[in-house]
C-alpha positions as CSV (number, residue, x, y, z in Angstrom):
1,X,16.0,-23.4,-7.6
2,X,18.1,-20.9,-5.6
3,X,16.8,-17.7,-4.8
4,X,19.4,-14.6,-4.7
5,X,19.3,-12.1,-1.7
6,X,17.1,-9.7,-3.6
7,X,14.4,-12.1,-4.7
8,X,14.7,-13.5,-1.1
9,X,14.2,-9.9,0.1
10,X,10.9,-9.6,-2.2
11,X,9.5,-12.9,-1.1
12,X,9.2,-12.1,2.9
13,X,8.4,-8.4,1.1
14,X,5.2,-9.5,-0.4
15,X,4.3,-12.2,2.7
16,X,4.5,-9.3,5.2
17,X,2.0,-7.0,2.7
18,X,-0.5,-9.7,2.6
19,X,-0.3,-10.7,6.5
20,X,-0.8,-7.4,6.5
21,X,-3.8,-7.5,4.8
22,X,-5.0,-10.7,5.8
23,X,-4.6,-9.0,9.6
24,X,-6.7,-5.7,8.8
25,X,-9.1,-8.0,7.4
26,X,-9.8,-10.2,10.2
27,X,-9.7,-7.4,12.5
28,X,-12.2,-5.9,10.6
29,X,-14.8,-8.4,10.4
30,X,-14.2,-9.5,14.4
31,X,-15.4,-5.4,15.1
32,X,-18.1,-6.2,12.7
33,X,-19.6,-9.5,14.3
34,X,-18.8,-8.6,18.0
35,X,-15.8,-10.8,18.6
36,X,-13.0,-8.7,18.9
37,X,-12.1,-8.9,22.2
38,X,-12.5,-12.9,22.0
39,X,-9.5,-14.6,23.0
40,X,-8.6,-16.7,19.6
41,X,-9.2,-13.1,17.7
42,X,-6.3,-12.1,20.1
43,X,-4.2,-14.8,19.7
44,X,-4.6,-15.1,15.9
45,X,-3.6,-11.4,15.6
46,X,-0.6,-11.8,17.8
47,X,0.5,-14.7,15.9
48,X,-0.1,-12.5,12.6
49,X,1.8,-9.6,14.4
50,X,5.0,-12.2,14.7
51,X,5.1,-12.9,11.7
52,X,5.0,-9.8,10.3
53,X,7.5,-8.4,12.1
54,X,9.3,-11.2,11.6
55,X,9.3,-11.3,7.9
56,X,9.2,-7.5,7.9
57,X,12.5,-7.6,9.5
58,X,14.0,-10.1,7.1
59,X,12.9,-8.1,3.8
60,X,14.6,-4.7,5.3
61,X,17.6,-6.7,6.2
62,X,17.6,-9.3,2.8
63,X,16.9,-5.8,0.5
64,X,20.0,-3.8,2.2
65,X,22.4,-6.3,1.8
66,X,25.2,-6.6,-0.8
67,X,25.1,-9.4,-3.1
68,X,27.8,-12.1,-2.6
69,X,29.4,-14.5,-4.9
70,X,27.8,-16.9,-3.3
71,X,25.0,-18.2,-5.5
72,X,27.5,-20.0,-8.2
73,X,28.2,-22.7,-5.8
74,X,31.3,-21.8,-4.1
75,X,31.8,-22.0,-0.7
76,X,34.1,-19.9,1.1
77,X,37.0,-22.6,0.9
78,X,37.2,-22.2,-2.8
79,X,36.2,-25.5,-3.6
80,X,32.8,-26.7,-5.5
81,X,29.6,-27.6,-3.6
82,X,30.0,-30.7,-4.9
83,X,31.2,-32.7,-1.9
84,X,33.9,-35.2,-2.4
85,X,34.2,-34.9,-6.1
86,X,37.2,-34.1,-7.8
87,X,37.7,-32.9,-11.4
């Protein structure tokens, strides 16, 4: 299955919202039980921050770009993606 820029764009959209979430979460019970400041809660929410910003980026970027022609199957040499194979 191949996914078009848009429904790309929506996919890293709704992993950012619930790293997002999943962040605020664990931030919240680490004030709760006293272990905010330990140094896996720090780690784990840097690694959460990366990859929120990361697929942040990609959705802004995947949702403002035009659509190509590229999703039936033609590569920019005009030929099929069928390798090899003639008709």
């Amino acid at each position: 299955m191949k996914l078009n820029k848009q429904s790309t764009a929506r996919l890293y959209a709704l992993t950012c919202v619930a790293c997002v979430v999943w962040l605020v979460q664990s931030l919240m019970e680490a004030n709760a039980d006293g272990s905010l400041t330990n140094w896996a809660t720090i780690i784990f929410s840097l690694c959460l921050l990366v990859v929120i910003g990361w697929t942040g980026y990609n959705a802004i970027s995947g949702w403002n770009a035009k659509e190509d022609d590229e999703d039936d199957g033609a590569n920019d040499d005009g030929k099929n993606g069928d390798a090899g194979r003639r008709r």
